[in-house]
N, C-alpha and C positions, 0 to 999 in steps of 0.2 A: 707752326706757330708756337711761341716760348707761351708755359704757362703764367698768368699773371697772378695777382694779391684776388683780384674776382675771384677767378678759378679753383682757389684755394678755397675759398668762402663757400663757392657752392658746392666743390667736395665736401667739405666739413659736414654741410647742412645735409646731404646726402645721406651720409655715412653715420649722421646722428637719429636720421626716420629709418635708419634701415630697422632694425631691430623690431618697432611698432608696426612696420610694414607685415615684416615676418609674422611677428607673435598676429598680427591679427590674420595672416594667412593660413597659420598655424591652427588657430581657435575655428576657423571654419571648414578646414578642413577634418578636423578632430573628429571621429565617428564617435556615434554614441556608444554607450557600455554594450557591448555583446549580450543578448539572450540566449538562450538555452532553447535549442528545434522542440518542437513540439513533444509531446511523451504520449505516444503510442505506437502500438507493432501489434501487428494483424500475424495471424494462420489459422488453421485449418484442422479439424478434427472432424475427419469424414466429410459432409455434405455443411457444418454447422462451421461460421465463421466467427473468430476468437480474437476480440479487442483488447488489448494491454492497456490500462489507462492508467497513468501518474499523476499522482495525489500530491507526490512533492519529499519531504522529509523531514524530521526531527533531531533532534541530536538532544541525549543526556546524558552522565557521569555514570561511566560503566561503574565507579564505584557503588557497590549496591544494586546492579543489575542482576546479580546471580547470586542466588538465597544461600547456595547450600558449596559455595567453593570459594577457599582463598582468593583475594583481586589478584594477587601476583600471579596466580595460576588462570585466572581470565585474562591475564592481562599478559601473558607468553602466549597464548594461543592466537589472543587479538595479532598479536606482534606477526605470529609464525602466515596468519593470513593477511597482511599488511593493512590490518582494518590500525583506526589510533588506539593509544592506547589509554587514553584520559577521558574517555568520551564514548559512545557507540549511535554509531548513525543511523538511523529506522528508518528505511522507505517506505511509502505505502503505495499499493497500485490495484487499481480495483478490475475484477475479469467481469468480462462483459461476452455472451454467447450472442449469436444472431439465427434463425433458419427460420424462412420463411417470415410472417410478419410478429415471429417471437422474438423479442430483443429482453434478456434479462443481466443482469446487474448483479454481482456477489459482493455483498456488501457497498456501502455510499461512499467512505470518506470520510474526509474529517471536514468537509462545509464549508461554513464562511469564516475566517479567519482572519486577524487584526493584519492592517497594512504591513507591508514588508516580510511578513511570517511565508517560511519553507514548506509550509503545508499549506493542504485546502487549495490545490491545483486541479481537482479535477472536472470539471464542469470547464474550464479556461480550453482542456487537453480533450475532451468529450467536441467542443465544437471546433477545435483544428481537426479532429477523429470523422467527422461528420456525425456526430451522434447526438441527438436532439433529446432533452430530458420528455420533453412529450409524448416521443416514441417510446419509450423504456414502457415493456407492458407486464415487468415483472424483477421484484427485488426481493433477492433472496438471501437469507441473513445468516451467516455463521453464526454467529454472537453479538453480543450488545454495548463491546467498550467503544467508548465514545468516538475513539477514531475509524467508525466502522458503523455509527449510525447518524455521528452530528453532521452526514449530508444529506438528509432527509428532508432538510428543512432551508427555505431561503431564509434571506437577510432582515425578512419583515416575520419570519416565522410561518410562513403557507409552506403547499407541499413544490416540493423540488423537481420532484415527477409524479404530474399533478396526474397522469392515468393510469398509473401500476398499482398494481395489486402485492401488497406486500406481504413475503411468506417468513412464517418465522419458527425455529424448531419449538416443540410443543415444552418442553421440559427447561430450555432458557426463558421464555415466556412464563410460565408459571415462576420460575423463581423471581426474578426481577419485579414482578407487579404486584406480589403480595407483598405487603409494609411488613407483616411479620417475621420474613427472613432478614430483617435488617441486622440485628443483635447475631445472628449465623453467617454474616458476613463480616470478609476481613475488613478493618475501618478503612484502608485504603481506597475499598472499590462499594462503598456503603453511597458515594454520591451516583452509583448508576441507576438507583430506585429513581429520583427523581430525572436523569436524564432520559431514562426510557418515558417516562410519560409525558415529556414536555416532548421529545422527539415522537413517540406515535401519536401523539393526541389529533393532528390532520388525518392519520388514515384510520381511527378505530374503524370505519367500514368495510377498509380494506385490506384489513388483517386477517388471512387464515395461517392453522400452525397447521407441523404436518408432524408425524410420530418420526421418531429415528426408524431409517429403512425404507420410507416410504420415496415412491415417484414424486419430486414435488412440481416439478413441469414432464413431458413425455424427454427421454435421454435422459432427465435429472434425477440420480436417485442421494440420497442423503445418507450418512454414514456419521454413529454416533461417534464423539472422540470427547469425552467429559473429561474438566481438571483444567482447563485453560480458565473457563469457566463452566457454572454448572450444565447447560445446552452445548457448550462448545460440536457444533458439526460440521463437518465434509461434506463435499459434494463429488461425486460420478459422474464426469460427462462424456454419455458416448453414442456414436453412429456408427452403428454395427461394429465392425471390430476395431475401431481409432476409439480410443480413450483419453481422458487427460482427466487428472486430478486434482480440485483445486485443495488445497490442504489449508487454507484460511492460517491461522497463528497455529498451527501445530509446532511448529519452531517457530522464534522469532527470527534472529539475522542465521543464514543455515550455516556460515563459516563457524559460528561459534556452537549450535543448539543443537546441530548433526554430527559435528566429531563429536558431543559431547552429551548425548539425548538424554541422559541422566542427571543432568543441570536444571535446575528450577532456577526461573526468572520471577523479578517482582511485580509481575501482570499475572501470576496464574494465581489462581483460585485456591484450588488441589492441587501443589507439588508433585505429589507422590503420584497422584493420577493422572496429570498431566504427563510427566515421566514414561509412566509405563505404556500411556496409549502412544506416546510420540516412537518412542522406541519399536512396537509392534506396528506403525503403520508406516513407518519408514522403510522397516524390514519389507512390508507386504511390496511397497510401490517398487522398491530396490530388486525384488524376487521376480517381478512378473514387468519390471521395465517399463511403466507406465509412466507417461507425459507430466509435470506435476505443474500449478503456478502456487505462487504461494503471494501472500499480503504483505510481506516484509519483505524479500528478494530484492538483487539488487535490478532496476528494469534490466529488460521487459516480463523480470521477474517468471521466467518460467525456462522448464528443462527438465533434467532426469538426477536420481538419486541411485548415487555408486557407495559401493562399500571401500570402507576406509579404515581396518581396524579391525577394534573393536566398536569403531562409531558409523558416520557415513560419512559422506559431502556431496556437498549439490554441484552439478554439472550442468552449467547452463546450455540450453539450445541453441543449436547454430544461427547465427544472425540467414534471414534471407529476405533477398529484394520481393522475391515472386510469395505472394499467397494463393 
């Protein structure tokens, strides 16, 4: 059959809804924006099981990140680790122990945090983890800067883990609660007087502090590291001979703060003291090969510390399916 003047017409009309046909096939097929799999990674130290948990990230202008060295000399080394260079990205990721019906917390987070914001993921990454804030029957606190205590608290201000006992070092504690030392701190970190008391004020009952050195659960023993801030401490986790070391902000990002452990950043307290313990305890964990996680690491933020130098770097642990 010839085609006719019809057939022409209703090609046209065809060939003029294709396009809306499409785009609308197109529009429902469209998957939504990809997320990001949950953030957390389990192992194993002796008998005691060790959660990774992701808090999420930050991001500010390396310029000014580092008190006491030229940017362009921050800012080759950023280069030489393929970190950027106008910028420095801070993750945060909270270690979590488990044995037997002890579940404890090294540090909270940073909480509840405005829509859209890269941080304040962990409680989201706790219940993909299975990990229930009502279990947590102990939080144990390196230090007091806000991204490491504002998840203490929900969104209406009650407790976050409404049955822990929260342990705090005795010497961070003292400084931060007295108003006095305000005027002897630096004006930058002068708003943590009143963050710690809006953040402990739910658990005054269930605050005890422990001395540096001391047990502060059975495995845990605590290890001073001052200069980050005035309390700044470590923690020793082990089962019989498996260790791991959580080193909290002993470094902040390790590619930059381990080549270079003589760099002060603008979170520390004491420079100079910050420095020297980072330096001596990087040595120690690097000499005896011990497990470390650290609070800023890139996830699952934990591995080992090699020498590099005159500096270190961090060597991550091998990813594995099996715990």
């Amino acid at each position: 059959m010839k085609p006719n003047r019809r057939h022409f017409l209703l090609a046209a009309a065809a060939l003029g809804s294709a396009p809306m046909l499409l785009q609308g096939r197109a529009d429902a097929q469209t998957p939504a924006a990809p997320a990001q799999a949950p953030g957390y990674y389990r192992f194993r130290v002796g008998s005691i099981l060790v959660t990774m948990v992701h808090d999420g990230f930050f991001a500010r202008p390396l310029e000014g990140f580092v008190r006491n060295a030229p940017l362009a000399e921050v800012q080759a080394l950023a280069r030489e680790a393929f970190l950027p260079t106008d910028r420095t990205v801070i993750p945060f990721t909270v270690t979590f122990i488990q044995r037997g019906d002890t579940l404890a917390a090294f540090d909270v987070g940073n909480g509840v945090t405005a829509p859209g914001a890269t941080n304040g993921r962990m409680i989201a990454n706790m219940a993909a983890a299975g990990i229930e804030p009502a279990r947590v029957t102990h939080i144990i606190h390196s230090h007091f800067h806000g991204d490491h205590i504002n998840g203490l608290l929900t969104a209406d201000g009650g407790r976050a883990f409404p049955n822990a006992e929260v342990l705090v070092p005795a010497p961070e504690w003292a400084w931060w609660t007295e108003d006095g030392n305000q005027t002897r701190t630096p004006e930058g970190q002068r708003p943590t007087f009143a963050n710690v008391a809006r953040r402990f004020a739910p658990y005054r009952e269930r605050v005890r502090s422990f001395v540096p050195g001391a047990e502060v659960i059975p495995g845990v023993t605590s290890i001073a590291a001052f200069g980050h801030t005035p309390g700044h401490t470590l923690f020793r986790i082990a089962d019989g001979n498996e260790q791991l070391m959580f080193l909290a902000d002993l470094t902040n990002r390790p590619e930059i703060m381990m080549a270079r452990p003589e760099w002060q950043i603008v979170f520390d307290f004491d420079g100079d003291a910050a420095a020297t313990v980072r330096r001596r305890v990087l040595d120690m964990v690097a000499t005896d090969r011990i497990r470390v996680s650290g609070y800023h690491y890139p996830f699952p933020a934990n591995g080992h510390v090699g020498r590099a130098g005159s500096g270190f770097r961090f060597v991550p642990a091998e990813w594995s399916s099996a715990v």
